[in-house]
N, C-alpha and C positions, 0 to 999 in steps of 0.2 A: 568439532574440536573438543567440545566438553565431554562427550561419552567418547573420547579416543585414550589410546593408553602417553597419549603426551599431558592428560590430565594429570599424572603424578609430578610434571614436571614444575620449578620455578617459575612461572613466567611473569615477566616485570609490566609487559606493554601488552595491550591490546584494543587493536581499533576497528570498527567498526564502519565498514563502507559498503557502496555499489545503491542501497536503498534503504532506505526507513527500517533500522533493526525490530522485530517484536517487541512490547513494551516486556515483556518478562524476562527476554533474552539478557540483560546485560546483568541480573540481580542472580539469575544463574552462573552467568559468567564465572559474577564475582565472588559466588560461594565457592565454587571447583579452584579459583584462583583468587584466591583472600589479598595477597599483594600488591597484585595486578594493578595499574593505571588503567582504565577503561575512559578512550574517547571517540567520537565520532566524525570521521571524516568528510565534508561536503566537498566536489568539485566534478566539471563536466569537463568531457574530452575536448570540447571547444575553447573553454577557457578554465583558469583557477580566480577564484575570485579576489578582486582589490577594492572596487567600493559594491554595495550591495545594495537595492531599492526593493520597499515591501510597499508597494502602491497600486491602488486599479478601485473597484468597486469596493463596495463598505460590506465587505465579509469579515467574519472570525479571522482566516484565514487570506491573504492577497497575493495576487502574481507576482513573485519574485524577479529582478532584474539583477545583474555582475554590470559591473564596468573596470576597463584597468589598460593598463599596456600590454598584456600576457592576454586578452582577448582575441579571438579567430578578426581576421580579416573577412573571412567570407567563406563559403563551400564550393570547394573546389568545382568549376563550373554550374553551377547549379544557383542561379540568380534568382529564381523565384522563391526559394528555398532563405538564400541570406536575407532578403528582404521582410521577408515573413518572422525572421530570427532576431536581427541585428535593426536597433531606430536608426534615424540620422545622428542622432548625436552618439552613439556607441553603446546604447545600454546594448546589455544580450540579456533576450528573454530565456530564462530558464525553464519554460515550465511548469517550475514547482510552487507550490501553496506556501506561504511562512507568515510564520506571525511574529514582530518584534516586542520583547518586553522594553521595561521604562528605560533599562541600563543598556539598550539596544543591540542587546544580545537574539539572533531569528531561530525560529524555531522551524524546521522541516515537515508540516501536514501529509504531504499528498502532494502527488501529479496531478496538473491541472485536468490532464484528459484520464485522471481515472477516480474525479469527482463526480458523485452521485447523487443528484438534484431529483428531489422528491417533491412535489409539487410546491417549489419552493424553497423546502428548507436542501441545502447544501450537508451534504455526510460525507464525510473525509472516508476513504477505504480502508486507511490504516487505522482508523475509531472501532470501527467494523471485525476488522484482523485481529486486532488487540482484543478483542471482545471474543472469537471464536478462538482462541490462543488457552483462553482460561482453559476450556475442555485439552487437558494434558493430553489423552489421545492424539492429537491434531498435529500432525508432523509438519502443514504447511496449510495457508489460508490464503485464499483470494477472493476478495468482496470485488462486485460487480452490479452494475447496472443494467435491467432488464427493463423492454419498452411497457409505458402503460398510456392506454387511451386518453386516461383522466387525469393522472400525475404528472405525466409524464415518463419516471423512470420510477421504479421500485428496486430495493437491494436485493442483492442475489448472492449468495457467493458458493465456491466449489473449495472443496476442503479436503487435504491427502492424508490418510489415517497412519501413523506408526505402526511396522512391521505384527507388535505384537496386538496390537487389536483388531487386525485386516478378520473383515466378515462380522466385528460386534458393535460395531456403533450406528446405530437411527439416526435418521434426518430429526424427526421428532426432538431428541435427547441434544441434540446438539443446536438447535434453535433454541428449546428452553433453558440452555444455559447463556444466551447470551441475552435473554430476556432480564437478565439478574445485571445486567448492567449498562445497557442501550436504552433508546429513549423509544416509546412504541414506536415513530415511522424511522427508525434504522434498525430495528428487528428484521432481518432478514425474511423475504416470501418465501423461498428456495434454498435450498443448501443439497448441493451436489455433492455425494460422497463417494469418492471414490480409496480406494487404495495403490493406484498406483502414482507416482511420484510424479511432480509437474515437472513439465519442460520448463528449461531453464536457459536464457541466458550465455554467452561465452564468458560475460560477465558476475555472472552468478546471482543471475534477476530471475525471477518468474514472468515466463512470458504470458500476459493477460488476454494477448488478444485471441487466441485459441480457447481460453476458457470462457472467453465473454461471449465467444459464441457457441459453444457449449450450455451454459446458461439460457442462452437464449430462444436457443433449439428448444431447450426441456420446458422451460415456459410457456413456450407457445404449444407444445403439445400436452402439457395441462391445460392449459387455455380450454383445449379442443374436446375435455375429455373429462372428467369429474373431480372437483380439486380435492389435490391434498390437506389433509388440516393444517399443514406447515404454511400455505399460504393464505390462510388468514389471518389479522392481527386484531 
């Protein structure tokens, strides 16, 4: 929308849905659109939320639950499915990662299944994205989990270059810039660079799980083969 010719236009509102916008996304926005209201939408096709729980293990970050009257009954035919979704008492599990501040306002981390537990420590993927984001090349980023023997998982992520730098950006050049603001063990091992643009979505999500295993292919066949310097930290 920002490099489109409605950038010359007014615009009063603009909000932000479907997933976790870029952290740099909205400060662009709001330069193209000085005006503009900028908010962030949360809600799932199952329910809109009425009360909210931030509870589970003692992470940064904890399993998010909704409760309300406007919650799903259940999945149409599909009982092991609702059970797995919905407690006895009505929460609905979301999925998602949040952390509440003091004025109990939640904040949206991550999808639960696309945290990346590193022998131990937990890395949100949006920490990760936000961090390959800084390289303005970067048209699109997706941090991923790749298996390890001894960690368990390692980051990984696959990255789609902007038209105008297709064929000039190194893995190399794009690991050491996110070394400028990640903590060494979510320094990416791998960074998959391609140029053509992810699949996406009807929604207008990136579909991970194609690229998780993209990832995971190339991993393993470094693994087999003389590593790259990108995968050491």
């Amino acid at each position: 929308m920002i490099n489109s010719p409605i950038s010359s236009l007014q615009i009063e509102n603009v909000m932000f849905g479907g997933a976790i916008p870029p952290e740099q996304l909205p400060a662009r926005v709001k330069a193209v659109f000085p005006k503009a209201v900028l908010s962030q939408a949360y809600g799932l096709t199952e329910t809109n939320s009425t009360a909210v729980s931030v509870a589970g293990e003692d992470y940064d970050a904890r399993p998010t639950s909704t409760r309300g009257p406007d919650v799903m009954k259940s999945y149409w035919r599909e009982p092991a499915a609702t059970s797995k979704a919905l407690t006895q008492d009505g929460w609905f599990k979301s999925g998602d990662l949040g952390v509440m501040d003091e004025e109990g306002f939640i904040y949206i981390r991550d999808r639960i299944k696309d945290l990346i537990i590193r022998g131990g420590e937990n890395i949100d993927s949006s920490t990760v994205e936000n961090a390959l984001y800084n390289d303005t090349r970067i048209d699109a980023a997706a941090a991923v989990g790749v298996p390890d023997d001894r960690l368990g998982e390692l980051v990984a992520a696959v990255v789609s270059i902007k038209p105008a730098y297709h064929g000039k950006v190194k893995e190399s050049e794009v690991v050491e810039i996110t070394r400028k603001t990640l903590p060494k063990f979510a320094v990416p091992v791998l960074v998959i660079v391609q140029d053509a643009p992810f699949a996406m979505t009807p929604s207008g999500k990136i579909m991970k799980a194609p690229l998780r295993e993209l990832a995971k292919a190339e991993w393993e066949r470094r693994k087999g083969s003389s590593p790259s310097p990108a995968s050491h930290l």
